[in-house]
VOVEXTOR-737487 format. One line per 4 residues: their letters; for each residue x, y, z of C-alpha. Coordinates in Angstrom, 2 decimals, always signed. Layout:
BEGIN
a> X,Y,Z; ...
! end
This chain:
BEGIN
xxxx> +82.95,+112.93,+64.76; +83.12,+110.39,+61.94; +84.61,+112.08,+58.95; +82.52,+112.45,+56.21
xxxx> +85.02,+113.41,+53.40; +87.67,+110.32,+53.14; +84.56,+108.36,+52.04; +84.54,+105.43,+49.30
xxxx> +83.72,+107.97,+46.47; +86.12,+110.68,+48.07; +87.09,+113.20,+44.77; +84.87,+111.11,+42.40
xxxx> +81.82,+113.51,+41.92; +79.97,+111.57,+39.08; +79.37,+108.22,+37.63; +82.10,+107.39,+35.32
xxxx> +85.22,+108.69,+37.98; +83.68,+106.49,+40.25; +83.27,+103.34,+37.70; +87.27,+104.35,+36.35
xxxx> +88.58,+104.15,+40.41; +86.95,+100.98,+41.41; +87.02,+98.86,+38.88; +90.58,+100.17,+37.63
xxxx> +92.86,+101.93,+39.22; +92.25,+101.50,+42.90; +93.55,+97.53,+42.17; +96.66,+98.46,+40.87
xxxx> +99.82,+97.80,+42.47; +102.16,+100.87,+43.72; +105.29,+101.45,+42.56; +106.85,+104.37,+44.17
xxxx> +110.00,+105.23,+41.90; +111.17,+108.41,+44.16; +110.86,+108.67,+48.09; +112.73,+109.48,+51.13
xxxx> +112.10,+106.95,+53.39; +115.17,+104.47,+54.73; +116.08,+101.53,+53.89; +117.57,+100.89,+56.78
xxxx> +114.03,+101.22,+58.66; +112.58,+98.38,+55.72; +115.60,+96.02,+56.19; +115.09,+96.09,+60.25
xxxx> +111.33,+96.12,+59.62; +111.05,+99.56,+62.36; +108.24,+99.22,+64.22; +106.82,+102.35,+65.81
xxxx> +106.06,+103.31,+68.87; +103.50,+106.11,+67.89; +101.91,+107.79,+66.05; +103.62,+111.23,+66.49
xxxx> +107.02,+108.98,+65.77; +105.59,+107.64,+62.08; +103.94,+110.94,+61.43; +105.90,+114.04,+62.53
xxxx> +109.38,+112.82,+62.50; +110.72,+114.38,+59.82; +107.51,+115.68,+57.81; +108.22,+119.29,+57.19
xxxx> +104.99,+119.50,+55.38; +103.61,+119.17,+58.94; +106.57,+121.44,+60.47; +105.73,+124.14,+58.31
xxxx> +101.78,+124.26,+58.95; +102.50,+124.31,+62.75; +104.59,+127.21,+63.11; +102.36,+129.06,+60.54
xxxx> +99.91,+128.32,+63.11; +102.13,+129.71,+65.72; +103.58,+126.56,+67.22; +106.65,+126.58,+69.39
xxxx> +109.76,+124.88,+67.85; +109.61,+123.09,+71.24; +106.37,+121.30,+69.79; +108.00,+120.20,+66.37
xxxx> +111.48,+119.53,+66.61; +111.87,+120.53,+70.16; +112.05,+118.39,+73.35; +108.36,+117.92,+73.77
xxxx> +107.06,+114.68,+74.46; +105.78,+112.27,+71.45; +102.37,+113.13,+73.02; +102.66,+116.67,+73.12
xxxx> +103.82,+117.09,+69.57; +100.98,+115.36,+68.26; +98.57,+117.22,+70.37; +99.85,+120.67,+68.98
xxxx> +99.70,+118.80,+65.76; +96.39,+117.60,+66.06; +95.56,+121.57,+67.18; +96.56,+122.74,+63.70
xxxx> +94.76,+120.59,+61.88; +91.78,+122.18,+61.96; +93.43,+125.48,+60.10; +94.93,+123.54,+57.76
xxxx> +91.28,+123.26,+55.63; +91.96,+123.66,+52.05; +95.79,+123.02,+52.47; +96.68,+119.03,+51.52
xxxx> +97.81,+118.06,+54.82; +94.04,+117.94,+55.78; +93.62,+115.65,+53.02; +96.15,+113.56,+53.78
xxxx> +95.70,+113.36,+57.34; +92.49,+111.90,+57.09; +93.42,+109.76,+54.08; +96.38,+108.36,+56.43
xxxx> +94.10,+107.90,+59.40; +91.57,+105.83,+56.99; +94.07,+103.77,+55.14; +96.02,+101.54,+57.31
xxxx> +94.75,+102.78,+60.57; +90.75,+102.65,+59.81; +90.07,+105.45,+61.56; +87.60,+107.57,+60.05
xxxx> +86.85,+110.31,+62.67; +88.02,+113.99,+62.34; +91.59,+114.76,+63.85; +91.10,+117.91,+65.65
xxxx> +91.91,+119.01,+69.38; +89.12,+116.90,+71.35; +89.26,+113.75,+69.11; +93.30,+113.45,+69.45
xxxx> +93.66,+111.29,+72.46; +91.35,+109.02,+71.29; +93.05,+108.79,+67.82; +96.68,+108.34,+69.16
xxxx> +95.92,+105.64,+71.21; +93.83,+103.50,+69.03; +96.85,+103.67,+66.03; +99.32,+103.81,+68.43
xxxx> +98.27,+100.49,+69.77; +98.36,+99.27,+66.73; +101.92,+100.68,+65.44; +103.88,+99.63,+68.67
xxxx> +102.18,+96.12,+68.89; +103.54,+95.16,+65.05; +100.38,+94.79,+63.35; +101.84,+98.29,+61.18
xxxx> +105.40,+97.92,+61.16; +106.47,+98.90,+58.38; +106.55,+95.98,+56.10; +103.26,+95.35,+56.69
xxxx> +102.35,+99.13,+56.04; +103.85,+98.63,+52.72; +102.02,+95.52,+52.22; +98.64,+96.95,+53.02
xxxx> +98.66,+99.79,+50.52; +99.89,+97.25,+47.76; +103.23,+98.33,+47.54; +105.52,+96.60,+44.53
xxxx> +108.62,+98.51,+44.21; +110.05,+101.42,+45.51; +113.37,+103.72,+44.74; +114.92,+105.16,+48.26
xxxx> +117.03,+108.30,+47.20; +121.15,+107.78,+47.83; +124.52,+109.83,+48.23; +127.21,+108.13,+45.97
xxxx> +129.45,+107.68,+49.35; +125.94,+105.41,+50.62; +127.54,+101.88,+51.29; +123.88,+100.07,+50.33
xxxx> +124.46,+97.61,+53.19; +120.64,+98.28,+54.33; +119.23,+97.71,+50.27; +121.54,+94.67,+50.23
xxxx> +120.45,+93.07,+53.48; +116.40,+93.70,+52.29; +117.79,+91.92,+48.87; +118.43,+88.81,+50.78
xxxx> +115.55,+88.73,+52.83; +112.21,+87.33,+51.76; +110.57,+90.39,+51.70; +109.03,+90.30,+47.85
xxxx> +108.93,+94.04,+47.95; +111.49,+95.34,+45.55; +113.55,+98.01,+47.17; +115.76,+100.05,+44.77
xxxx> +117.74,+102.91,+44.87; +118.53,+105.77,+42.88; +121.98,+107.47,+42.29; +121.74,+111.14,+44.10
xxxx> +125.02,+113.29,+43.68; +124.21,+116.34,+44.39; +126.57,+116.60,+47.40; +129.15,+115.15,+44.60
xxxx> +128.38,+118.64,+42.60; +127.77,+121.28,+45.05; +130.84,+123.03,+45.18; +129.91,+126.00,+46.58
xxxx> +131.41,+125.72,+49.77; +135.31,+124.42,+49.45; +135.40,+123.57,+53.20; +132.42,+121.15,+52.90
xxxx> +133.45,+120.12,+49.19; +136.94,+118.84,+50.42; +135.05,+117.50,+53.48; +133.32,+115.30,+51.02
xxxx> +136.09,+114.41,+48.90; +137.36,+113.14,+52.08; +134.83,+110.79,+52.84; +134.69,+109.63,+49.17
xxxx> +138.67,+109.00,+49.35; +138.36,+106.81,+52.67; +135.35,+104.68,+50.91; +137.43,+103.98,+47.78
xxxx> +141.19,+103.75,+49.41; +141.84,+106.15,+46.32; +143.34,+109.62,+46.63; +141.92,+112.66,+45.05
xxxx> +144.19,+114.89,+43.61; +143.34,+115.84,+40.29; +139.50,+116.09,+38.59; +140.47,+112.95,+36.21
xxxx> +140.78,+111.15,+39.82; +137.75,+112.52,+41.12; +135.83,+110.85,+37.56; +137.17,+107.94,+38.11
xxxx> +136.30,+107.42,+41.57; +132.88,+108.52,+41.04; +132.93,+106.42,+37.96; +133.85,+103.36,+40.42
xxxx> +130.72,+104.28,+43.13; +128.47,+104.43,+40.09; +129.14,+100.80,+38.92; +128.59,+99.71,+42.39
xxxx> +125.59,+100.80,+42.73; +124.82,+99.45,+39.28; +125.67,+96.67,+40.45; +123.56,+96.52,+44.02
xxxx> +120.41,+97.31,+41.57; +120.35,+100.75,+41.33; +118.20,+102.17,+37.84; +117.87,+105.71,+38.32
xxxx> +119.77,+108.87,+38.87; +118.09,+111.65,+41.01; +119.34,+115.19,+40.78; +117.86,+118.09,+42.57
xxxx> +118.93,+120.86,+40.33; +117.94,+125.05,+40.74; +118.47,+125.31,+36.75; +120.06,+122.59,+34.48
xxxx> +123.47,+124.47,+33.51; +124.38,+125.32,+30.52; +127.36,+122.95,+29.33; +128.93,+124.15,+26.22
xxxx> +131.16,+127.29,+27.80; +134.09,+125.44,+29.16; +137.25,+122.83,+28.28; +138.58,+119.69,+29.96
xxxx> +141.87,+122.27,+31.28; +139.22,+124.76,+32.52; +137.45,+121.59,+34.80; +141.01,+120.55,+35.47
xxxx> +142.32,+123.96,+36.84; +139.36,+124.98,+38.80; +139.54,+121.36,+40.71; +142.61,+121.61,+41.59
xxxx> +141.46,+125.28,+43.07; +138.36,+123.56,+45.00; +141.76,+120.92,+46.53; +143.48,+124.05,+47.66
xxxx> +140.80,+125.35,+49.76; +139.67,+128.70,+47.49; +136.39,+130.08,+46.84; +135.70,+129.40,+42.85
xxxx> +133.68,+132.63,+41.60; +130.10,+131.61,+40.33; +131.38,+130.94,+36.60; +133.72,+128.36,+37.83
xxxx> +131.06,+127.31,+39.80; +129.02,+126.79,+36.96; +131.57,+125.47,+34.66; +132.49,+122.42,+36.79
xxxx> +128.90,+121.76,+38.04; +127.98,+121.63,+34.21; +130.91,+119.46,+33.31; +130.04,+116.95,+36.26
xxxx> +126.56,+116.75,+35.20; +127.50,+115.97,+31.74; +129.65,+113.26,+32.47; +126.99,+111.56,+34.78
xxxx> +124.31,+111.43,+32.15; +126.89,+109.77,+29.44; +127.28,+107.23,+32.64; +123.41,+106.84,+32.81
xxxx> +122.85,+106.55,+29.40; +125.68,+104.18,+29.21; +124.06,+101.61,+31.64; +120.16,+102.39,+30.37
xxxx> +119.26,+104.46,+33.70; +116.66,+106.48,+33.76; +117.47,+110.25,+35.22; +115.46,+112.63,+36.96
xxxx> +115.86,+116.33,+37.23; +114.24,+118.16,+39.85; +114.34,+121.80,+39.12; +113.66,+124.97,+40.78
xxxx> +113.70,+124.57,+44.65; +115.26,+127.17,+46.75; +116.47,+125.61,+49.63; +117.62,+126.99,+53.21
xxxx> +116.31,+130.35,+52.73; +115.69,+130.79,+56.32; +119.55,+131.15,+57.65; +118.54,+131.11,+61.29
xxxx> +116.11,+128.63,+61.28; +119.08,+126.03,+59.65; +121.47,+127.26,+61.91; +119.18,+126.64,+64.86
xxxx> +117.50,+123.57,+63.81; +118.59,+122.26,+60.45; +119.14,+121.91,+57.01; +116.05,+120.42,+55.05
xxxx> +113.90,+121.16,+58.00; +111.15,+123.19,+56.01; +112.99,+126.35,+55.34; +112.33,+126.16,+51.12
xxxx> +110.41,+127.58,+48.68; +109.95,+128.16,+45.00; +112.45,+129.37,+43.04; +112.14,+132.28,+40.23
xxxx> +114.55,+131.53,+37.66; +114.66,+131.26,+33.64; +115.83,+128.20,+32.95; +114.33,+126.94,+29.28
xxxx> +117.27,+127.51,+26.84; +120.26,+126.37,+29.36; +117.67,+123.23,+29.50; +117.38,+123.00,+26.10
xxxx> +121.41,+123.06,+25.55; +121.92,+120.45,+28.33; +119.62,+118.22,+26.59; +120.89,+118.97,+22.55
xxxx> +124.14,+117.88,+23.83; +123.25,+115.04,+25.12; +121.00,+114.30,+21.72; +123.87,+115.29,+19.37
xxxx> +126.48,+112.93,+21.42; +123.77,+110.06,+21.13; +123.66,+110.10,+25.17; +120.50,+111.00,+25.94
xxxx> +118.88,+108.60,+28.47; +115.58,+108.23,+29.74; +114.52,+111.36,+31.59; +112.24,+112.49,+34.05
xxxx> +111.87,+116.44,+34.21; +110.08,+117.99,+37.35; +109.41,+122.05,+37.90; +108.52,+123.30,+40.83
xxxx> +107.71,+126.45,+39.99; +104.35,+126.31,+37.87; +104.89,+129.20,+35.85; +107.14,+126.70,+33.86
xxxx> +104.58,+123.90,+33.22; +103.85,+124.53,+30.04; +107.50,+125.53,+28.90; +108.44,+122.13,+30.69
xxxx> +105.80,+120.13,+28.95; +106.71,+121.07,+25.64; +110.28,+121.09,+25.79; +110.21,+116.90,+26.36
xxxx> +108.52,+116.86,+23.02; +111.75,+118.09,+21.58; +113.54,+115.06,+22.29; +111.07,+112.32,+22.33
xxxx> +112.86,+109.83,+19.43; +110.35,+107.30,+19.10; +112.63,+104.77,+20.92; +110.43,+104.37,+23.82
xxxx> +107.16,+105.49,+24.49; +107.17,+108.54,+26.09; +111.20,+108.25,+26.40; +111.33,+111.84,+27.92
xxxx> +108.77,+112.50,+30.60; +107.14,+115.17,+32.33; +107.60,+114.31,+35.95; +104.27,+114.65,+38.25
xxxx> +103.82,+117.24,+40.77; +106.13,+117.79,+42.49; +107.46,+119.05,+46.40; +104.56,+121.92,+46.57
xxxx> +103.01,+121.16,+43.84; +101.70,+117.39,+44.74; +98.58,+118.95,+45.87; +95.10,+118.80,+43.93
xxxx> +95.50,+121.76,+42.14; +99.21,+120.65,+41.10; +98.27,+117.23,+40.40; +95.16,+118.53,+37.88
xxxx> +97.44,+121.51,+36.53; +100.17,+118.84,+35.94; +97.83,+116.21,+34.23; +95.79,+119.08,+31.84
xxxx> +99.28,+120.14,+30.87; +100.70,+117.25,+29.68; +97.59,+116.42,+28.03; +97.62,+119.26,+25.80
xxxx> +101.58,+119.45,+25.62; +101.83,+115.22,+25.21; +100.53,+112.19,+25.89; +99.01,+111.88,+29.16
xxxx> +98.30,+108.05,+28.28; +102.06,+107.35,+28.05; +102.68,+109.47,+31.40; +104.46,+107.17,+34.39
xxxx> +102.28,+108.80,+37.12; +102.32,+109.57,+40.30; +105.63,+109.23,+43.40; +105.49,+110.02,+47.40
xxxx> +108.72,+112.28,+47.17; +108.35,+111.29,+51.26; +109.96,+110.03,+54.43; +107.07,+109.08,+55.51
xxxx> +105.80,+105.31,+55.25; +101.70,+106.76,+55.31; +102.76,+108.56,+52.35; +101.84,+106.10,+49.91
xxxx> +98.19,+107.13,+50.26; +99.30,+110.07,+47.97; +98.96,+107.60,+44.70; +95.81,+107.27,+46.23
xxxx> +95.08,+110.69,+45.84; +96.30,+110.78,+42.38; +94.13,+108.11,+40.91; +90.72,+109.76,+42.43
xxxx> +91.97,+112.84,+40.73; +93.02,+111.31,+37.79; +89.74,+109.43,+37.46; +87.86,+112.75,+38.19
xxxx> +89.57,+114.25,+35.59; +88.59,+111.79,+32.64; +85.09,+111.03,+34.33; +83.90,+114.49,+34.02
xxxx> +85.15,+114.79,+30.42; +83.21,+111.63,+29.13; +80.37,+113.34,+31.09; +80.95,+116.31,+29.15
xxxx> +80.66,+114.85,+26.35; +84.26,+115.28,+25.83; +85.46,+111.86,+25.96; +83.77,+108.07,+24.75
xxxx> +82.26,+106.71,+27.52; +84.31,+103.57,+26.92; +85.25,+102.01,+30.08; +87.99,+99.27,+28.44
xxxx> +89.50,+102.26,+27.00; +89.60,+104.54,+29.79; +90.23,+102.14,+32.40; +93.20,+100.86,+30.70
xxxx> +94.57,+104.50,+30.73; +94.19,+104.67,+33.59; +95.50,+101.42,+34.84; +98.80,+102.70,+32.32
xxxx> +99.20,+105.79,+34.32; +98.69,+104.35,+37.80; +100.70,+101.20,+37.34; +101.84,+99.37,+33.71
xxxx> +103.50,+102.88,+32.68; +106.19,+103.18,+35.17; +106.38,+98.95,+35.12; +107.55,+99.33,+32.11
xxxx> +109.45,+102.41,+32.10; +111.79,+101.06,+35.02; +114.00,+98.41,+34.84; +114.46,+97.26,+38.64
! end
């Protein structure tokens, strides 16, 4: 059954959305500043064998919907054939109506595959063959899936004990794709658990032939990794934080004594906790600001809630939700420090939790200094909220909080290489959004000036932001 939704004017329901996304912003190029995906599976150009492999591996978006639908593990991350996970996949589909993933799927299937029939239990033979054939025979690998959808630039998301052999190899290739990375040390800060902590330290002492003994050691090693991967290219810091901390309740012989604690193997009470996680994010942002990164903070995920289902399958394996916490005036005393010191770098904030969108939206206007347009942004939706309703709650809040017209736009936040159809997604909405206002009445029904806002926020925006 040929699919009538993932048509040419999908999401644009009137004249001017549909003017706005075809003349505009369905040319532009994407950059993708924050994903998943490997570089290691760019550099060797993967080529998959099917569609289940490209799709399901790893996707716990997908995960999730199938045992909601009552899936056996067996089926998702289980020993089940390639086949057999995409037929149970292709089961669930059909109950997935009004969730994203039935957007997407059929989005995905359209754009690079050019399928445009209806994913459901009889049509899924049919389907897996036809883009399997065209995955394992090279004509997707997954250059050329990048090239199709117009990809520019993206950011892959590292540990500071990553060697960056994979971005370095792609570097020195001829692939004109720019592949960046970002700086992600959250392992670096999560001491939590001593065992795994010192497990760490471990690995960061045998990559730098330097010994760890003291929290002075630790900054400078750190201090070391973050210059290389200045160095390799790297632009951005990542951090996936459940609350920024707040960073004025400790001293440099606090940080010192509790490290030393963390060396010896003892479980620091949650203050300590707090006190050296706050100091370490501190010092990272003076190193950001220092080499004219751009950070982002992604706040508010509760991860692993699920104990058995990460001791039986995994962490990361679709076991997270949204957190509850209170988190505006520890954020606001992260960033005033930073602003006082005169360390305040470029900074993208995300919430997951979207009973802090408007809190989140106005708090960037505290610190926007005129330096740079829109210097401090409010990230897009994000993690369960890149979804329709996310991406339009996102966009009406920063329009009445900010400056939508300055805003960077939209990100995959995925493993997956089909992702990219998400900024897709985000420019029909996007155009919606403004098209219906000018038809309200709301808006001039300017196309030069619209459809360069929108070419900003799809493309020139982030260009600019970024400096890869």
């Amino acid at each position: 059954m040929r699919n009538p939704i993932v048509d040419q004017n999908f999401l644009l329901h009137n004249s001017v959305a549909e003017t706005l996304y075809h003349e505009y912003a369905s040319k532009m190029p994407i950059i993708d500043y924050h994903c998943h995906i490997e570089a290691q599976e760019i550099a060797e150009n993967r080529i998959f064998q099917n569609l289940s492999q490209i799709w399901l591996e790893g996707d716990h978006y997908k995960w999730r919907a199938m045992r909601a639908n009552g899936i056996s593990e067996k089926y998702i991350t289980g020993e089940a054939t390639d086949w057999e996970k995409f037929q149970k996949w292709a089961e669930t589909v059909p109950y997935t109506i009004r969730n994203p993933l039935y957007h997407w799927t059929h989005l995905e299937l359209k754009n690079p595959f050019g399928i445009q029939d209806i994913l459901n239990e009889n049509s899924a033979k049919n389907i897996y063959d036809r883009a399997s054939e065209k995955l394992s025979s090279g004509e997707l690998s997954v250059q050329n899936i990048m090239k199709i959808f117009n990809v520019e630039k993206v950011c892959t998301t590292n540990d500071p004990i990553d060697p960056l052999n994979w971005h370095e190899q792609i570097t020195q290739s001829d692939l004109k794709i720019v592949v960046s990375m970002s700086w992600r040390p959250d392992r670096a800060m999560d001491v939590r658990d001593p065992l795994e902590f010192n497990r760490y330290l471990g690995s960061l002492e045998e990559l730098s032939s330097s010994a760890i003994d003291s929290y002075s050691d630790y900054l400078q090693v750190l201090k070391r990794r973050h210059d290389y991967f200045h160095d390799k290219g790297c632009r951005l810091a990542d951090h996936g934080l459940e609350f920024p901390f707040p960073i004025d309740v400790y001293t440099t012989q606090e940080i010192s004594s509790i490290f030393l604690k963390i060396r010896m193997g003892k479980k620091l009470s949650y203050s300590d906790q707090q006190k050296i996680m706050s100091a370490l994010l501190y010092e990272f942002s003076v190193w950001n600001f220092e080499k004219g990164w751009v950070q982002q903070y992604h706040i508010g995920a509760l991860r692993d809630v699920n104990i058995k289902g990460v001791r039986n399958i995994g962490k990361a394996c679709g076991f997270d939700s949204i957190a509850d916490f209170s988190y505006a005036a520890s954020m606001g005393i992260f960033l005033n420090r930073l602003e006082e010191d005169n360390q305040l770098a470029k900074t993208i904030i995300y919430n997951l939790n979207p009973k802090d969108n408007e809190m989140v939206a106005s708090m960037i206007g505290n610190f926007q200094d005129g330096s740079v347009p829109g210097k401090i942004q409010y990230g897009s939706g994000w993690w369960f909220l890149d979804q329709k309703d996310g991406m339009i709650r996102q966009i009406n809040t920063l329009s009445n909080q900010g400056l939508l017209s300055r805003f960077i736009g939209m990100l995959t936040d995925s493993r997956s290489f089909l992702s990219y159809s998400r900024h897709d997604y985000f420019r029909r909405i996007l155009c919606h959004i403004i098209g219906t206002d000018v038809e309200n009445g709301e808006l001039p029904n300017d196309a030069d000036l619209l459809g360069k806002i929108v070419q900003d926020i799809s493309y020139n925006n982030a260009n600019n932001y970024f400096d890869f």
